[in-house]
C-alpha positions in Angstrom: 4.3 -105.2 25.5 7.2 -107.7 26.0 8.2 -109.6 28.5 11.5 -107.3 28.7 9.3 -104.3 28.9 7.6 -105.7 31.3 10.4 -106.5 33.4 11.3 -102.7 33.6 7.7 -101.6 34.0 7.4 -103.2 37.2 11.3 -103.0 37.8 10.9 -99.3 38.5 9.0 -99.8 41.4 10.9 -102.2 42.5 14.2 -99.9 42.5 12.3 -97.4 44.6 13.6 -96.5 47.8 13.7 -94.6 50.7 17.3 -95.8 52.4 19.7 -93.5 51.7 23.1 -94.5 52.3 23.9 -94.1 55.7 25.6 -90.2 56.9 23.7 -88.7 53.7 19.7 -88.5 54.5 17.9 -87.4 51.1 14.8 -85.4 51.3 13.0 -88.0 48.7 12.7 -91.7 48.0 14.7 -92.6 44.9 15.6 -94.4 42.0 18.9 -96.2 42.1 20.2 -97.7 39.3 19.9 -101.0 40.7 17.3 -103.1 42.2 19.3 -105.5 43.8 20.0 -104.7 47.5 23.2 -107.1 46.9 24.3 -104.6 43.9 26.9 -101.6 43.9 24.4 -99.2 42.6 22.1 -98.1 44.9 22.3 -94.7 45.8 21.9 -92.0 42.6 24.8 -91.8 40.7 25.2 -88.3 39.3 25.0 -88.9 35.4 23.0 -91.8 35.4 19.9 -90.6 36.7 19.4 -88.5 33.7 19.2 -91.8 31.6 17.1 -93.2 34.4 14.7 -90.3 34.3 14.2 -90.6 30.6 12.7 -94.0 31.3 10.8 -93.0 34.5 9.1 -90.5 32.5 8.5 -92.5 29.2 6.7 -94.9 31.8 4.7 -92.0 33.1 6.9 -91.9 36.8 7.6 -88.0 35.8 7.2 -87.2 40.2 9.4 -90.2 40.5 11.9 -88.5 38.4 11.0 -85.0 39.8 12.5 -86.0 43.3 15.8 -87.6 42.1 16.4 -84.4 40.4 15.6 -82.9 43.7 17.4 -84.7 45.2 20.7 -84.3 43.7 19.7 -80.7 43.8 19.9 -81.0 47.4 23.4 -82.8 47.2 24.7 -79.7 45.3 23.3 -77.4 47.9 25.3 -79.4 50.5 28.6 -80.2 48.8 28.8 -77.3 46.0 28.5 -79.6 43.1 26.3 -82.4 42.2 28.8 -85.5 44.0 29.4 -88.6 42.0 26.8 -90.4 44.1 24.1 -88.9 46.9 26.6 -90.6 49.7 28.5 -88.4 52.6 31.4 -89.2 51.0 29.9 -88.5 47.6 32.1 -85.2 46.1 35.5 -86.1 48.1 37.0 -87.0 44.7 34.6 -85.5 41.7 31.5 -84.8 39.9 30.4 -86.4 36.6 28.9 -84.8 33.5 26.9 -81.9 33.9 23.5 -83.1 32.7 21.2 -81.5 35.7 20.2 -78.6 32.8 18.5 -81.3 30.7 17.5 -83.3 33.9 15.3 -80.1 34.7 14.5 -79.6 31.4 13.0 -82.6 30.8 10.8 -82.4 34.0 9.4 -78.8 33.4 8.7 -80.1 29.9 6.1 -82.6 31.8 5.0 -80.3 34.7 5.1 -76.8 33.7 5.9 -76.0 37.1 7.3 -71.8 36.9 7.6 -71.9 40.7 9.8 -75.5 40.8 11.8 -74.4 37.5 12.9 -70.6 39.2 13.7 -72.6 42.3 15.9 -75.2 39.7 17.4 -72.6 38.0 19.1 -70.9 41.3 20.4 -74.2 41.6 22.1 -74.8 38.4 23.5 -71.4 38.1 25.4 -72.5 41.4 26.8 -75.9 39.5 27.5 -73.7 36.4 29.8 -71.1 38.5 31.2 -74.5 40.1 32.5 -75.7 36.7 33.4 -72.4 35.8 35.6 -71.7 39.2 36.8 -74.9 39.3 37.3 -76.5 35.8 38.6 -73.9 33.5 41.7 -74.0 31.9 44.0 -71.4 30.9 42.9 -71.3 27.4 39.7 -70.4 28.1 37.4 -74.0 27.8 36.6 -76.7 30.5 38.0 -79.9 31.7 37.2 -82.7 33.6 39.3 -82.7 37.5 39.7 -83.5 40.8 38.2 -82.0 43.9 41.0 -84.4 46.4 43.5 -81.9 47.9 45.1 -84.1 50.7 47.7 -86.8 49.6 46.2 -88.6 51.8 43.4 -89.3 49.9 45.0 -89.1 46.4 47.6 -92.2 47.6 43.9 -94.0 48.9 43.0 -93.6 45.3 45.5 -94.5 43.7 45.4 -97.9 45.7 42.0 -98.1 44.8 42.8 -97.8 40.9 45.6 -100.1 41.7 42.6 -102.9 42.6 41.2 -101.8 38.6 43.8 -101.7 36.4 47.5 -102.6 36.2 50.0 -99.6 37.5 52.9 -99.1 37.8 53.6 -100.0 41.7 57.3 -98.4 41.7 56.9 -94.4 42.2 57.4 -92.1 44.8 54.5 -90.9 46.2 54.4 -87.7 44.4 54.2 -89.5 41.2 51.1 -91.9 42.6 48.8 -88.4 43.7 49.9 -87.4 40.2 48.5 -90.8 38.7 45.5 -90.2 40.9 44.6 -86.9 40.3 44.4 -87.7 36.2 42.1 -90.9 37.0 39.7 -88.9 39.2 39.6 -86.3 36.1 39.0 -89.3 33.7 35.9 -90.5 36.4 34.8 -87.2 36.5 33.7 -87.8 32.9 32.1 -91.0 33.8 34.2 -93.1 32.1 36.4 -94.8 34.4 38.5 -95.9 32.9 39.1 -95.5 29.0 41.3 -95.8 26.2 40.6 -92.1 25.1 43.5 -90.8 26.7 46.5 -92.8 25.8 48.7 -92.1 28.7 45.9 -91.2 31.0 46.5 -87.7 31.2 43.2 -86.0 31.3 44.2 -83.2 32.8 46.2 -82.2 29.7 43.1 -81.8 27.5 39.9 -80.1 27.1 37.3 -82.7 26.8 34.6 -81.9 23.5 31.7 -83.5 25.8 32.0 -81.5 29.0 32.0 -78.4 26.5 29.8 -79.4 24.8 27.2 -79.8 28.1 28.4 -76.6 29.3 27.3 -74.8 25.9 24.1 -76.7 26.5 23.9 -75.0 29.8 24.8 -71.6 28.8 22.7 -71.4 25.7 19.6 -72.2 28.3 20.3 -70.3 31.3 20.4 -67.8 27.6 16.7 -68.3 26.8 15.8 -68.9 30.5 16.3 -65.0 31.1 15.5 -63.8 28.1 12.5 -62.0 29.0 12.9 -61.8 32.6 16.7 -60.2 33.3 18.5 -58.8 30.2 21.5 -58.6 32.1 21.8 -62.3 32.6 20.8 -63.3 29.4 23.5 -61.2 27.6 26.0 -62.5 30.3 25.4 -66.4 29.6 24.8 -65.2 25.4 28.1 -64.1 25.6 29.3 -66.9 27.2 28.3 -69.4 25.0 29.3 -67.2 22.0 32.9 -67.2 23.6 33.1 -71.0 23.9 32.0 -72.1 20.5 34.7 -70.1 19.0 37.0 -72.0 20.9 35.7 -75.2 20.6 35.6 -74.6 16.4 39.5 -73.3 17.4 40.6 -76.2 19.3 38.3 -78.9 19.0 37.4 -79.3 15.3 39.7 -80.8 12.9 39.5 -79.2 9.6 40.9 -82.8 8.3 38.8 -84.7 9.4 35.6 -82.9 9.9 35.5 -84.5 13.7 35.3 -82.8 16.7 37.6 -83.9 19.1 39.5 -83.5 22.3 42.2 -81.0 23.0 45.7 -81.6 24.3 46.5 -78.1 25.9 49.6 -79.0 26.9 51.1 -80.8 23.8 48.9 -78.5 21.8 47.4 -81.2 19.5 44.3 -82.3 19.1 43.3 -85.9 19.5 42.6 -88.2 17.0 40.7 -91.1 19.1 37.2 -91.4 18.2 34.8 -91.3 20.8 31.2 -90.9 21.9 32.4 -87.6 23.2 33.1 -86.5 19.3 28.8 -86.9 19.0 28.2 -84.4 21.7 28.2 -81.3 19.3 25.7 -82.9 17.1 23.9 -83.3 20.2 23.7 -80.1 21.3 22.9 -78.7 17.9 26.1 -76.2 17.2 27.7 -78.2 15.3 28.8 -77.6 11.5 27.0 -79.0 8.5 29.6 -79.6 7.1 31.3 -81.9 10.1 31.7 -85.5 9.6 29.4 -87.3 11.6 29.1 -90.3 9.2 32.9 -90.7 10.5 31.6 -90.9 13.9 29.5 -93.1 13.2 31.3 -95.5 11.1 34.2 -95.6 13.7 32.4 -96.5 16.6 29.2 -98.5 14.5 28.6 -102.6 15.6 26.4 -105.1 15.3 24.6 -104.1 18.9 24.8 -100.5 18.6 27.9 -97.7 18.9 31.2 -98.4 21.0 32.3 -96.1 23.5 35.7 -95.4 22.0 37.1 -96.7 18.6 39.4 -99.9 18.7 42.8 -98.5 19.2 44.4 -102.0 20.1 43.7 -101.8 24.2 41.0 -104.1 25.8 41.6 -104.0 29.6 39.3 -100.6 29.9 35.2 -101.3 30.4 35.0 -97.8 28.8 36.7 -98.5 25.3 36.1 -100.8 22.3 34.2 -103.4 22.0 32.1 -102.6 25.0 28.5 -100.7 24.5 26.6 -98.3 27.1 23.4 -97.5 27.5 23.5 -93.4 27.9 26.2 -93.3 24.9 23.7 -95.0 22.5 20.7 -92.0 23.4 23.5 -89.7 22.5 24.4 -91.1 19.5 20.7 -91.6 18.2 19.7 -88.0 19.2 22.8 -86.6 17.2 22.5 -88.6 13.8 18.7 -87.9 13.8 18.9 -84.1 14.6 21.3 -83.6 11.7 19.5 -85.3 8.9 21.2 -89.2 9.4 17.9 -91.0 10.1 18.7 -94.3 8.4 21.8 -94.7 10.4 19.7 -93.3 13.6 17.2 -96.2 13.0 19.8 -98.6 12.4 21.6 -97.7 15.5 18.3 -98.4 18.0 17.1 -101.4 16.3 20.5 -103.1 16.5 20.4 -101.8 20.5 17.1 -102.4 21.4 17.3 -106.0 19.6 20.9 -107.0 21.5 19.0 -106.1 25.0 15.9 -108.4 24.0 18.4 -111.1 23.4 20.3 -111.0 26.1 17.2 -110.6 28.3 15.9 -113.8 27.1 18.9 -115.4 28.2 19.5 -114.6 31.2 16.7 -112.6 32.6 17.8 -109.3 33.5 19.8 -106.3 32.2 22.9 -105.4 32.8 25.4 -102.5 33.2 27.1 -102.5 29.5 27.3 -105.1 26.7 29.7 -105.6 23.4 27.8 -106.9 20.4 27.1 -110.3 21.2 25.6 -109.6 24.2 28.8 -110.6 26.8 29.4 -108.2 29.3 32.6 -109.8 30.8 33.9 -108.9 34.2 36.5 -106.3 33.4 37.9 -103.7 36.5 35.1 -105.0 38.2 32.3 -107.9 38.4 29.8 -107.0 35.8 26.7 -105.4 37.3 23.1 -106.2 36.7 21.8 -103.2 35.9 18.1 -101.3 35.7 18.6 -97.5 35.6 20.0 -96.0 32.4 20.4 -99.7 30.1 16.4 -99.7 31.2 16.3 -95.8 31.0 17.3 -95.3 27.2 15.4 -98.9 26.4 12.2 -97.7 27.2 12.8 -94.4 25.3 13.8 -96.6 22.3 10.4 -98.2 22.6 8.7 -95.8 22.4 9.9 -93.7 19.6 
């Protein structure tokens, strides 16, 4: 073992803790993503504890990642969704990716726990029906959005943004809760902020990842009932049947062979490359015949996959040439489920060998990388990171 394994090993421990952030009491000590009291990341943030989790457990912490999922169960008990982060304030804006199905998953996969897993499963029927209610668009599929009503706290956002990235200053107020309401969409995904919409519009499109997770949810709470309630079975069957014909409607380019995001509005699909254009492969519906080669080649460097292909803009920490931790276990699980095992391999070496390096020079991991290991500031000061750049390491390691 490494020193950089190591270094996580005994980082998890470290991360540990019992003070919730203060107004939001959590029933468990957790995992932050951060072991650095001084940091910005410790509470739970919503998607990153799945990444988190997958390292907890590949280091044999599988209660440790049994109460942050129970946790952030409890958070969706209280606020109707899982928040952004286990704070009081925590879903005033938005949620992030629905990954509490394979959260679960992954833990009764270690515990075999019925009684915790029927108890789970109430649970993430309530987060499906909140995506469902809250996030469907009139043609039928899911998008990323915004819980803020008030203008109020839409105008406080869009000041907030305004301390990120460059905006336009000069609109009327109507136009800044506007501008807001399309960033929150866009942090709902967890990217905040990114090149992958060109005029920031997310709330024009249905986004190929958040379907895709839903179709991941559906086609489990699908087997999950399968021998216990017909009915239900049938129901969330039919449900996923429904939204993989629309995704193959809207969301895959018969040019290209990529799947892609949707412009509902514009009706066009679009042609950035993204992470998000894995997440079929991921799931396992996608055609044999798609191209993820093209993927691959589009978002492929020398320290692993980009988050978004170069399209000529460098101001956002979620586009080219920067690299993330949970978008790399994505893109590994997708190439190697379909068959692409040389580029899989070439893809975690090239990841796992870029953290080692930048480990031995500076000591310590960090929140996202480009290829030669600098993670400039960029929106905001760089953070030193454990959680899912640790998470998906230590999963690497041990494959």
């Amino acid at each position: 073992m490494n020193d950089l394994d190591l270094f996580i090993k005994n980082g998890w421990a470290k991360a540990r803790t019992s003070n919730f952030a203060k107004g939001f009491p959590l029933p468990y000590p957790f995992v932050p993503p951060s072991i650095s009291d001084d940091g910005m990341h410790r509470v739970l943030y919503y998607w990153d504890t799945y990444f988190t989790n997958i390292g907890l457990i590949a280091d044999g912490h599988t209660e440790w990642a049994r109460e942050n999922v129970d946790d952030l169960i409890y958070s969706l008990e209280k606020f109707g969704c899982v928040p952004n982060y286990t704070r009081a304030d925590g879903a005033r804006y938005c949620s992030q990716p629905p990954l509490l199905c394979l959260m679960i998953k992954d833990i009764y996969a270690q515990t075999k726990d019925e009684k915790w897993l029927f108890s789970a499963v109430k649970s993430l029927q309530k987060e499906y029906d909140f995506w469902m209610r809250e996030r469907l668009t009139s043609i039928g599929l899911n998008q990323y959005g915004c819980n803020a009503k008030s203008k109020e706290d839409l105008l406080e956002y869009f000041d907030y943004i305004s301390t990120r990235v460059s905006l336009d200053q000069n609109l009327s107020e109507q136009e800044k809760t506007s501008v807001a309401k399309n960033f929150v969409a866009e942090a709902e995904s967890g990217e905040d902020y990114t090149p992958r919409y060109e005029n920031h519009n997310a709330l024009e499109y249905v986004q190929i990842d958040l379907n895709s997770h839903l179709y991941g949810v559906e086609d489990f709470l699908c087997e999950y009932f399968k021998n216990k309630d017909e009915n239900q079975s049938n129901f969330y069957k039919n449900r996923k049947e429904k939204r993989l014909a629309l995704i193959e409607k809207y969301c895959f380019n018969q040019k290209t062979g990529v799947y892609c995001d949707y412009n509902f509005v514009t009706k066009k699909q679009n042609d950035i490359i993204s992470i998000a254009c894995f997440m079929p492969y991921f799931y396992g519906f996608a055609k044999k015949d798609g191209n993820i080669s093209l993927v691959y080649q589009a978002l492929k460097t020398k320290g692993g996959v980009a988050s978004c292909q170069d399209v000529g803009s460098y101001e956002y920490q979620w586009g080219y040439p920067f690299i993330w931790a949970p978008h790399q276990y994505f893109a590994y699980n997708s190439l190697i489920k379909y068959g692409y095992k040389e580029q899989g391999e070439e893809l975690r070496l090239n990841y796992t060998k870029l953290l080692s390096c930048v480990y031995e020079r500076t000591g310590t991991l960090w929140e996202r990388y480009d290829e030669n290991g600098e993670a400039k500031d960029l929106e905001y000061p760089t953070q030193k990171m454990l959680g899912w750049t640790a998470g998906v390491y230590r999963y690497f390691s041990k494959i």
